[in-house]
MOPAC internal coordinates of N, CA, C and O (Angstrom, degrees):
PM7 1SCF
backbone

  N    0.0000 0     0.00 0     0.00 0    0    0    0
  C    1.4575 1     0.00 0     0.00 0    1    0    0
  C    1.5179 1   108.07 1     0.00 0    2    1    0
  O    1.2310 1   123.09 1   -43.62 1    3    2    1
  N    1.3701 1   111.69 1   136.38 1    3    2    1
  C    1.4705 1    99.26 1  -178.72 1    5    3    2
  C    1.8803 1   110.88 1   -80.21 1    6    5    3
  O    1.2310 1   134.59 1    24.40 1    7    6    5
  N    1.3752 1    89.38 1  -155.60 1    7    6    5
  C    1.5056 1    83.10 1  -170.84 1    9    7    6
  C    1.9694 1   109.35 1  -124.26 1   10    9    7
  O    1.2310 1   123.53 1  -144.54 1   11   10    9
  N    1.1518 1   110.83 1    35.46 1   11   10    9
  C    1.1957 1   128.98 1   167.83 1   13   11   10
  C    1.6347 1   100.00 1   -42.71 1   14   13   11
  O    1.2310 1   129.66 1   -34.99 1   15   14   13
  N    2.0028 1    98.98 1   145.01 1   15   14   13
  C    1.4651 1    89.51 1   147.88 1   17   15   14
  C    1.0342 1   143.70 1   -73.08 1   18   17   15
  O    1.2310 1   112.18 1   -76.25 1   19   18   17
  N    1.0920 1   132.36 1   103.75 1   19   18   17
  C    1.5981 1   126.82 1   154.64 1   21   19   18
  C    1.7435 1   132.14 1   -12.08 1   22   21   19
  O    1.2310 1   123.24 1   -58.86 1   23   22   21
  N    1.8573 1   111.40 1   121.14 1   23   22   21
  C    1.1442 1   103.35 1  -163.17 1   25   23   22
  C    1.2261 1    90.82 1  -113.37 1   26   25   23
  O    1.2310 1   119.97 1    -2.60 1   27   26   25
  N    1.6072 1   117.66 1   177.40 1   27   26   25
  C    1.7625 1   108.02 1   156.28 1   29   27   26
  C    1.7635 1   104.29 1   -86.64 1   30   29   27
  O    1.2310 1   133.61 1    15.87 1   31   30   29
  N    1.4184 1    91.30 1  -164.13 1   31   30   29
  C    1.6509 1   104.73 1  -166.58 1   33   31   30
  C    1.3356 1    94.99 1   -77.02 1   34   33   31
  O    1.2310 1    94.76 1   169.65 1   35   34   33
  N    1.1298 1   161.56 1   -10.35 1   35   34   33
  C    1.2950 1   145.60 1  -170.22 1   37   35   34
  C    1.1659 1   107.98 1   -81.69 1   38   37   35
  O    1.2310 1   127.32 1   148.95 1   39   38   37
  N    1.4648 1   103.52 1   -31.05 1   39   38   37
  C    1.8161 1   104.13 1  -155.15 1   41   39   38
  C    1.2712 1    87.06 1   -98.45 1   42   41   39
  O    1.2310 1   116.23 1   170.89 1   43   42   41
  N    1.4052 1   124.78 1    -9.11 1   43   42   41
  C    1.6913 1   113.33 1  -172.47 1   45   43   42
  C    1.6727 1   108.61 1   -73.01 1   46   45   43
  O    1.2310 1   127.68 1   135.15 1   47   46   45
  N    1.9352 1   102.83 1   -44.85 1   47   46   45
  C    1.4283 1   126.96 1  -177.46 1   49   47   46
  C    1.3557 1   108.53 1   -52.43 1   50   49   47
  O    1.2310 1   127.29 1   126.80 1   51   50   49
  N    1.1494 1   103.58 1   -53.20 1   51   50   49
  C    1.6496 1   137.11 1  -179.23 1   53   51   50
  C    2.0828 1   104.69 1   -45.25 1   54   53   51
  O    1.2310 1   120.20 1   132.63 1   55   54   53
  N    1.0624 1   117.22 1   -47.37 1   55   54   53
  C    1.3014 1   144.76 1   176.24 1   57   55   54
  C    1.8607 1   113.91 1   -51.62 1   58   57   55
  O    1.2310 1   132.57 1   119.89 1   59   58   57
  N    1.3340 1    93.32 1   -60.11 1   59   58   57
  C    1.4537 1   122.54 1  -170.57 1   61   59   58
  C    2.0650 1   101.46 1   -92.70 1   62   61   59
  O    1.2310 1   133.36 1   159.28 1   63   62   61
  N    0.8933 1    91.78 1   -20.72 1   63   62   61
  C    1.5116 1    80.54 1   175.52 1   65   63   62
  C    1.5976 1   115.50 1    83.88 1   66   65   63
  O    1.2310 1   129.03 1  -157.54 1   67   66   65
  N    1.4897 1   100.20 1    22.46 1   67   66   65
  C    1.5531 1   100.31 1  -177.57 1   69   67   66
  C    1.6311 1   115.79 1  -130.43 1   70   69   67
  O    1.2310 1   116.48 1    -3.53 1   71   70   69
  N    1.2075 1   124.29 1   176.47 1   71   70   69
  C    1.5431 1   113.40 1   162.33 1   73   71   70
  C    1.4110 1   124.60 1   -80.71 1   74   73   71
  O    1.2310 1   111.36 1   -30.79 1   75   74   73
  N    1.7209 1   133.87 1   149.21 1   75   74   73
  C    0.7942 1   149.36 1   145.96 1   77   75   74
  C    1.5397 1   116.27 1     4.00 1   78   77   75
  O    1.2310 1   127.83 1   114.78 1   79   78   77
  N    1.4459 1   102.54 1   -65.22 1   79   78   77
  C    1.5898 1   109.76 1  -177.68 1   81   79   78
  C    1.6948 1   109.05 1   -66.70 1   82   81   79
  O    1.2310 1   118.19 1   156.58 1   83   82   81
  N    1.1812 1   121.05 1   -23.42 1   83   82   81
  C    1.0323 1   124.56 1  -168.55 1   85   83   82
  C    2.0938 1   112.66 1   -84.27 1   86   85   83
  O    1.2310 1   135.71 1   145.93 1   87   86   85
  N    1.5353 1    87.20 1   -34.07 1   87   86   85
  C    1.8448 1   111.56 1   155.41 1   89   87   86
  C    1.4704 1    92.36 1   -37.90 1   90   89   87
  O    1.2310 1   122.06 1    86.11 1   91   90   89
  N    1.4284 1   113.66 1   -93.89 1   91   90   89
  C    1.3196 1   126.62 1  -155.15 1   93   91   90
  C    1.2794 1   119.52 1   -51.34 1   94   93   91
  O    1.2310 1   114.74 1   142.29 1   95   94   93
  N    1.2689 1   127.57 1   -37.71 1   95   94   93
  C    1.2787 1   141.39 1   150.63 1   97   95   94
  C    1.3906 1   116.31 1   -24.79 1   98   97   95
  O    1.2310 1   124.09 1   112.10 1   99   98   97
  N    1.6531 1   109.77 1   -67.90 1   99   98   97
  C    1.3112 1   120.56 1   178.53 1  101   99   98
  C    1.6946 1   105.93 1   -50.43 1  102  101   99
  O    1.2310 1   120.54 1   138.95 1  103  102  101
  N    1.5823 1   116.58 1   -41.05 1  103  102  101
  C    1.3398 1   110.60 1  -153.61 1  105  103  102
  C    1.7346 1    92.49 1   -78.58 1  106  105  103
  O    1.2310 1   110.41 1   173.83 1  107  106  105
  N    1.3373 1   135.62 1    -6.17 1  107  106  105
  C    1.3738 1   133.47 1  -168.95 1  109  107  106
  C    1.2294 1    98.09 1   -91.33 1  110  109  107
  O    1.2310 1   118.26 1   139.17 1  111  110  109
  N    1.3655 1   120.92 1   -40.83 1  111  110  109
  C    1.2062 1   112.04 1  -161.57 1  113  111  110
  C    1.5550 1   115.73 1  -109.89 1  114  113  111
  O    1.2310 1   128.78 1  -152.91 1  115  114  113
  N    1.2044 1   100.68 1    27.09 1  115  114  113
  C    1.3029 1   120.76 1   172.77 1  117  115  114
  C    1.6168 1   135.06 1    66.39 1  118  117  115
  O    1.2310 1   124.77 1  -146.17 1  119  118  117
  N    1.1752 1   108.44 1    33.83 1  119  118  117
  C    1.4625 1   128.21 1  -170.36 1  121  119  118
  C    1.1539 1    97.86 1  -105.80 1  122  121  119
  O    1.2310 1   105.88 1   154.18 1  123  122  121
  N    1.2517 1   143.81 1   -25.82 1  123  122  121
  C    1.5644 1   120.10 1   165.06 1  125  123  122
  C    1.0926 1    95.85 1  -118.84 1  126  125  123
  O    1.2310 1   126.41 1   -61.20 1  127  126  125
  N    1.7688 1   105.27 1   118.80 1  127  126  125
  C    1.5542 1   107.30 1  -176.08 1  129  127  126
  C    1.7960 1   114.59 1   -79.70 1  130  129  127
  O    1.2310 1   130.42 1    -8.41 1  131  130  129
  N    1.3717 1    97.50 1   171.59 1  131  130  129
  C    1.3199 1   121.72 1  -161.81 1  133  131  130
  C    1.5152 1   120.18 1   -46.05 1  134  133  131
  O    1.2310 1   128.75 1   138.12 1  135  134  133
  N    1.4737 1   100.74 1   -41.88 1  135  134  133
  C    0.9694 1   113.71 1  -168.58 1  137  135  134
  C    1.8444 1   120.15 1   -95.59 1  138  137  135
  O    1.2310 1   122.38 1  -169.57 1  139  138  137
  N    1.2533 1   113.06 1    10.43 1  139  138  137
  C    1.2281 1   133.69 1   165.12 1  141  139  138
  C    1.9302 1   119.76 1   -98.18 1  142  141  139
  O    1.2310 1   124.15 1  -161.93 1  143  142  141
  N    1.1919 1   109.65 1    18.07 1  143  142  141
  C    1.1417 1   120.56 1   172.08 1  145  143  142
  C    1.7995 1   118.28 1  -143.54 1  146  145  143
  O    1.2310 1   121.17 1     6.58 1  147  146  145
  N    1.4743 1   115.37 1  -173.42 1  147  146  145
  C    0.8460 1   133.54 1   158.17 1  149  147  146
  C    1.6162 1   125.78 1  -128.21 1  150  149  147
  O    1.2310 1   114.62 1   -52.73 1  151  150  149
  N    1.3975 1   127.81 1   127.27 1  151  150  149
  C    1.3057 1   107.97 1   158.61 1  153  151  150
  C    1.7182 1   113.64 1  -119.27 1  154  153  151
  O    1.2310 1   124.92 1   -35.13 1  155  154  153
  N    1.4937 1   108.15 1   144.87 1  155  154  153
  C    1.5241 1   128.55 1   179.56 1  157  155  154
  C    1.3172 1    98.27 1  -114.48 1  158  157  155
  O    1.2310 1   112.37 1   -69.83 1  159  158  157
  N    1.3817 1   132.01 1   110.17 1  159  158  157
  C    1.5371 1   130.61 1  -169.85 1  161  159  158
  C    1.3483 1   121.77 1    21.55 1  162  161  159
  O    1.2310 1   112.59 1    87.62 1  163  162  161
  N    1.3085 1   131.60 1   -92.38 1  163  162  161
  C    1.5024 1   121.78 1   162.94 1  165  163  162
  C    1.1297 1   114.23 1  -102.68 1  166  165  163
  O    1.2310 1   115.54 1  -176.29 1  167  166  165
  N    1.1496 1   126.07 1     3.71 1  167  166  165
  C    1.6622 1   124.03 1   179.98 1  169  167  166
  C    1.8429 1   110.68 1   -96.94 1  170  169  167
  O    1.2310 1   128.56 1   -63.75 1  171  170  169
  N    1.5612 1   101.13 1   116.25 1  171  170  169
  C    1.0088 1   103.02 1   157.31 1  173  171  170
  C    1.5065 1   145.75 1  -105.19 1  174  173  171
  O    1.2310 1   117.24 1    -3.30 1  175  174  173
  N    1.4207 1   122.85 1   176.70 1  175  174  173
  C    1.3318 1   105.28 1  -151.56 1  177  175  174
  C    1.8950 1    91.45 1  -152.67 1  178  177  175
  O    1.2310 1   115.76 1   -70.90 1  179  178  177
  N    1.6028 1   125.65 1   109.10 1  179  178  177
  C    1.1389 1   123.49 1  -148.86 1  181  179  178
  C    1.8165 1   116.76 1  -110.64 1  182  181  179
  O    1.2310 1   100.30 1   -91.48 1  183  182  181
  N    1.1320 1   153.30 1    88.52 1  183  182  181
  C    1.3160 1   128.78 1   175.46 1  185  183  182
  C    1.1549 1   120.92 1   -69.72 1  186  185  183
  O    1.2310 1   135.35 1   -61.04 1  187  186  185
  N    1.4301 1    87.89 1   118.96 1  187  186  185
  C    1.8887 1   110.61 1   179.21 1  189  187  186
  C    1.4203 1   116.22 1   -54.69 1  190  189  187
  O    1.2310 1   118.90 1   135.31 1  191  190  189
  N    1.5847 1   119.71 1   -44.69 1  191  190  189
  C    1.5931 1   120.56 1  -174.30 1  193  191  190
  C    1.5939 1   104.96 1   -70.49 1  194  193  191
  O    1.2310 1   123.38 1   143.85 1  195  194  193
  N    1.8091 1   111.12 1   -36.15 1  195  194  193
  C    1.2727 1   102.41 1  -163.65 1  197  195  194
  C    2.1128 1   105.67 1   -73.84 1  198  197  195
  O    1.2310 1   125.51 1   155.43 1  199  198  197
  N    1.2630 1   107.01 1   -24.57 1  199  198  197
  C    1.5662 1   118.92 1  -174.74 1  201  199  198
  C    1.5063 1    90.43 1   -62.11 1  202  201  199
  O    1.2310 1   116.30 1   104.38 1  203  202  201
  N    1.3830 1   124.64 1   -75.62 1  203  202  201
  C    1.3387 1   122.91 1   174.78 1  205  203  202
  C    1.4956 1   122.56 1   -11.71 1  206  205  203
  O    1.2310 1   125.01 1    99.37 1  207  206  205
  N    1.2754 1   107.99 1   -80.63 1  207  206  205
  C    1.1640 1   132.85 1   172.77 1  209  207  206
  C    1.3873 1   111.02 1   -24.04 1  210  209  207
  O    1.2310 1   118.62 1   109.88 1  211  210  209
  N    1.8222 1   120.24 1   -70.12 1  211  210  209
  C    1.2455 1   116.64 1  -177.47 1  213  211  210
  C    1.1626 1   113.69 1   -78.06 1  214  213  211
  O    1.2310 1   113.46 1   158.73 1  215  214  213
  N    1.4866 1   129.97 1   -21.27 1  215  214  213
  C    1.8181 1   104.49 1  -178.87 1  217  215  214
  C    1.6851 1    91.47 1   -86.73 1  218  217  215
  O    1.2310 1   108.63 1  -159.22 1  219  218  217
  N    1.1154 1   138.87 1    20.78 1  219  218  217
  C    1.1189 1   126.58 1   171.44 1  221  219  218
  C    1.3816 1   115.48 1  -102.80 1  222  221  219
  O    1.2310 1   118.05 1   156.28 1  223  222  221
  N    1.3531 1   121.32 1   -23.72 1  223  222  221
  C    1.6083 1   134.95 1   168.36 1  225  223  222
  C    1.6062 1   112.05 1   -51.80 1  226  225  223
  O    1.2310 1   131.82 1   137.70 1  227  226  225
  N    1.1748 1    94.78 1   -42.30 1  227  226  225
  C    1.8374 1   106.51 1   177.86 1  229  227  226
  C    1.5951 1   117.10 1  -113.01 1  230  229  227
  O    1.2310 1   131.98 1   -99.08 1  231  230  229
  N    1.7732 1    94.48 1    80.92 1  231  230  229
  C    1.8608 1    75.58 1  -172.96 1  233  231  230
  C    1.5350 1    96.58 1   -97.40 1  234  233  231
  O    1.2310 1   113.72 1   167.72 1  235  234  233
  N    1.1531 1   129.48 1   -12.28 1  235  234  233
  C    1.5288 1    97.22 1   163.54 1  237  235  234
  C    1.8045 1   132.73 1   -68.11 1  238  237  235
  O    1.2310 1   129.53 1   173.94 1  239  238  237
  N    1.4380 1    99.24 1    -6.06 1  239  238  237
  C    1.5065 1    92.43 1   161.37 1  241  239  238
  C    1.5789 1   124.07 1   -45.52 1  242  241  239
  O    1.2310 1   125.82 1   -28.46 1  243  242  241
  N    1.3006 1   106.42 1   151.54 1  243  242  241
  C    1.3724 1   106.13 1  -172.69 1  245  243  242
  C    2.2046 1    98.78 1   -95.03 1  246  245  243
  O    1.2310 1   134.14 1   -54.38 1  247  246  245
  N    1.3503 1    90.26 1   125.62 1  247  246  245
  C    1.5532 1   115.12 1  -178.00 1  249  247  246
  C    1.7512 1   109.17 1   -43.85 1  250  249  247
  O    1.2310 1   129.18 1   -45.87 1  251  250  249
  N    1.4790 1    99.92 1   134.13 1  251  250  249
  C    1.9338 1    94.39 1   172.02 1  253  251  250
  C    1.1505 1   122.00 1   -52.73 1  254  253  251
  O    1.2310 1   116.20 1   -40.54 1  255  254  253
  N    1.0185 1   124.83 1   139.46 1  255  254  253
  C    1.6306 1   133.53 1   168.14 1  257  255  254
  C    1.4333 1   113.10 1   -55.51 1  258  257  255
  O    1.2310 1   111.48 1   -33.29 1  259  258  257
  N    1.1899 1   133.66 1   146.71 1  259  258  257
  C    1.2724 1   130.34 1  -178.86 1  261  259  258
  C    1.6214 1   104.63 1   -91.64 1  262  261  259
  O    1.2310 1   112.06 1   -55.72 1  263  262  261
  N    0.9566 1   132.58 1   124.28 1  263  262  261
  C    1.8377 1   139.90 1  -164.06 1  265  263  262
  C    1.6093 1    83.18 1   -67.82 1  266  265  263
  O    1.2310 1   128.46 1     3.42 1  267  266  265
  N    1.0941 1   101.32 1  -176.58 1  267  266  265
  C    1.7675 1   122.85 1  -155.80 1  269  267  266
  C    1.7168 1   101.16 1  -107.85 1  270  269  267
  O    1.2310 1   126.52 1   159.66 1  271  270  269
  N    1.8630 1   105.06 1   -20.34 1  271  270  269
  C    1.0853 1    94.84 1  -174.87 1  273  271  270
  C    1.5842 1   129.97 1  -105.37 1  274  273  271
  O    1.2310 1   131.38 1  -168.61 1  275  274  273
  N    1.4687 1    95.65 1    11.39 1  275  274  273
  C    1.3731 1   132.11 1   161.55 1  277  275  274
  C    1.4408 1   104.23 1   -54.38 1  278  277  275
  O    1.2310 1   128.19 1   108.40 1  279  278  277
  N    1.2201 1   101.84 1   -71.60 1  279  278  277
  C    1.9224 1   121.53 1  -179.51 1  281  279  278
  C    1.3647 1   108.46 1   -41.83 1  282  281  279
  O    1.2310 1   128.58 1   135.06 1  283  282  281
  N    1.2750 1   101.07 1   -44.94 1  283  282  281
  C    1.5983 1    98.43 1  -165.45 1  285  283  282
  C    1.5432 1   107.64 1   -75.63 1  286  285  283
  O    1.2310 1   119.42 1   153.26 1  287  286  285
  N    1.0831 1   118.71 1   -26.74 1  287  286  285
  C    1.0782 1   124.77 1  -162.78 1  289  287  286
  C    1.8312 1   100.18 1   -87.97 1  290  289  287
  O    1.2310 1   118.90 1   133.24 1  291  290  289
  N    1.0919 1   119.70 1   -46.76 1  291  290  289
  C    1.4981 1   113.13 1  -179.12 1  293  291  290
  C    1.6721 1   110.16 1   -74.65 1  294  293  291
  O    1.2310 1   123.55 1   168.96 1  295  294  293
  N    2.0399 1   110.80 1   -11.04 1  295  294  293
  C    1.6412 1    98.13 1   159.30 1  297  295  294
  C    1.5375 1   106.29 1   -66.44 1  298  297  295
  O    1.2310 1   121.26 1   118.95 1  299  298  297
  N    1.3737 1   115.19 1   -61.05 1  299  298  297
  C    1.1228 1   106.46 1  -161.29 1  301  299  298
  C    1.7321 1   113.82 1   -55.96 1  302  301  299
  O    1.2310 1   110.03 1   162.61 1  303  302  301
  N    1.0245 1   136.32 1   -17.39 1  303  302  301
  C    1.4694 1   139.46 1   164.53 1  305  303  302
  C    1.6735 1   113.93 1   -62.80 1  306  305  303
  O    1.2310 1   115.25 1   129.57 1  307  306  305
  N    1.1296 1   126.61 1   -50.43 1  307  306  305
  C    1.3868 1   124.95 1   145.60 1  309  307  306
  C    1.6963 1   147.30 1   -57.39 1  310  309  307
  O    1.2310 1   136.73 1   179.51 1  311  310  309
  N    1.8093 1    85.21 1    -0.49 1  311  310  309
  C    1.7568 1    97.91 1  -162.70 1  313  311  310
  C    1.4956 1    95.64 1   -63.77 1  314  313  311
  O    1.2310 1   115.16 1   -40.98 1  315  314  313
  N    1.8259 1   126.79 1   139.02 1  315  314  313
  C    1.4524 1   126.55 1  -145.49 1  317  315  314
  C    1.9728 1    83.15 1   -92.10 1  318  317  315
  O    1.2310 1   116.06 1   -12.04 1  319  318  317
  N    1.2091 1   125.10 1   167.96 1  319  318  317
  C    1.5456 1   141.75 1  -162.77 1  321  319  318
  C    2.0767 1    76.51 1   -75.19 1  322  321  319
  O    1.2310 1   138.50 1   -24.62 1  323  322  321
  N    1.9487 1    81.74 1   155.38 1  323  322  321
  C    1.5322 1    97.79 1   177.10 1  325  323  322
  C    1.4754 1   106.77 1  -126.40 1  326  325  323
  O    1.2310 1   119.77 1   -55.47 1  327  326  325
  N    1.2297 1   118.05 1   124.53 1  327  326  325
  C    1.2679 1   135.16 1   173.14 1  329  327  326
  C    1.8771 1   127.56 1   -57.51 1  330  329  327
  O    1.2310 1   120.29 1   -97.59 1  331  330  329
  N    1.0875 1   117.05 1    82.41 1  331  330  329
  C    1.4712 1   113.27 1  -170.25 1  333  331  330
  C    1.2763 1   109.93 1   -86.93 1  334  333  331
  O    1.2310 1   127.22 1   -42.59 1  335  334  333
  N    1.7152 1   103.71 1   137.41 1  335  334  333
  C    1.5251 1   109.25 1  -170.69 1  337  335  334
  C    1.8598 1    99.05 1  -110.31 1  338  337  335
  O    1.2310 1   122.85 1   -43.92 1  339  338  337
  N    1.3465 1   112.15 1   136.08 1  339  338  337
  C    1.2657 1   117.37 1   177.59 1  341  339  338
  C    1.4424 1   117.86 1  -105.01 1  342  341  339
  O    1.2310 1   104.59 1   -44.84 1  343  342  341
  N    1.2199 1   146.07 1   135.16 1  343  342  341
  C    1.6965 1   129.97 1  -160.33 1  345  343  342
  C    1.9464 1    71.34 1  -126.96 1  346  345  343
  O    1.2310 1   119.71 1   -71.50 1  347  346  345
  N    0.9653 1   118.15 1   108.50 1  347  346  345
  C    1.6881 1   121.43 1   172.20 1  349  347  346
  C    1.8900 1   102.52 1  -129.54 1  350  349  347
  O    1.2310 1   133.43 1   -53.80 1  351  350  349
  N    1.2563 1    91.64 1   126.20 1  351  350  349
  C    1.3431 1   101.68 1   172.78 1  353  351  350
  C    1.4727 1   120.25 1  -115.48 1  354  353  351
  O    1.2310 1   114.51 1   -90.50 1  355  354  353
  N    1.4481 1   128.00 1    89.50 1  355  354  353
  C    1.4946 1   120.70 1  -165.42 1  357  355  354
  C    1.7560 1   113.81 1   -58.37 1  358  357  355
  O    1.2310 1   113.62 1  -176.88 1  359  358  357
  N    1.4639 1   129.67 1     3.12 1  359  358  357
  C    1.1880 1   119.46 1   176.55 1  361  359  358
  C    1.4459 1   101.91 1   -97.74 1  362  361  359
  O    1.2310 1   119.97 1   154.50 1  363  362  361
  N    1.1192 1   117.66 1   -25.50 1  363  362  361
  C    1.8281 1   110.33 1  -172.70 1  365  363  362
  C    1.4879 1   110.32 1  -107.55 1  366  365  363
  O    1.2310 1   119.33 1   159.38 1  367  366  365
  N    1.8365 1   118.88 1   -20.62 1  367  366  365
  C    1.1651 1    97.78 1  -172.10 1  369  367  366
  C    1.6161 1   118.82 1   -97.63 1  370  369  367
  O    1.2310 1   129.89 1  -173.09 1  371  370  369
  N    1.8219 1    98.53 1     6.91 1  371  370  369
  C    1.2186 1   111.68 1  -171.44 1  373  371  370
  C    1.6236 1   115.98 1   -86.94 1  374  373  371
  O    1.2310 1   120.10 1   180.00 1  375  374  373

């Protein structure tokens, strides 16, 4: 493992252009190997050169899937403004 600094997960996600959950994901399913991180109970702690490094050794591996809740999450960031209709009558509702 090299000896890069160590980031947390934000800046790792942050890096890659993805979410957090999608980090962890990767780290379950084994796309960022073991030995390019650290874990301290739930806190993790990531080297960027060493991650590089190994998904770059194998580039014909086939690339992580992006989880579903990635998607959902960048619809709802685009979801277009919603128009609320009010039926108010100041003699009856007052």
């Amino acid at each position: 493992m090299s000896q890069g600094p160590f980031v947390p997960i934000e800046e790792c996600a942050k890096h890659f252009t993805v979410s957090v959950s999608t980090i962890r994901s990767w780290i379950r399913q084994g796309f960022i190997p073991k030995d390019t991180y650290l874990k301290v109970g739930l806190t993790y702690r990531f080297d960027l050169s060493a991650i590089i490094t190994a998904l770059s050794a194998n580039p014909d591996d086939e690339l992580p899937e992006v989880p579903v809740e990635v998607a959902v999450e960048v619809a709802v960031e685009v979801k277009e403004p919603v128009q609320l209709e009010l039926n108010f009558n100041p003699d009856e509702d007052l």
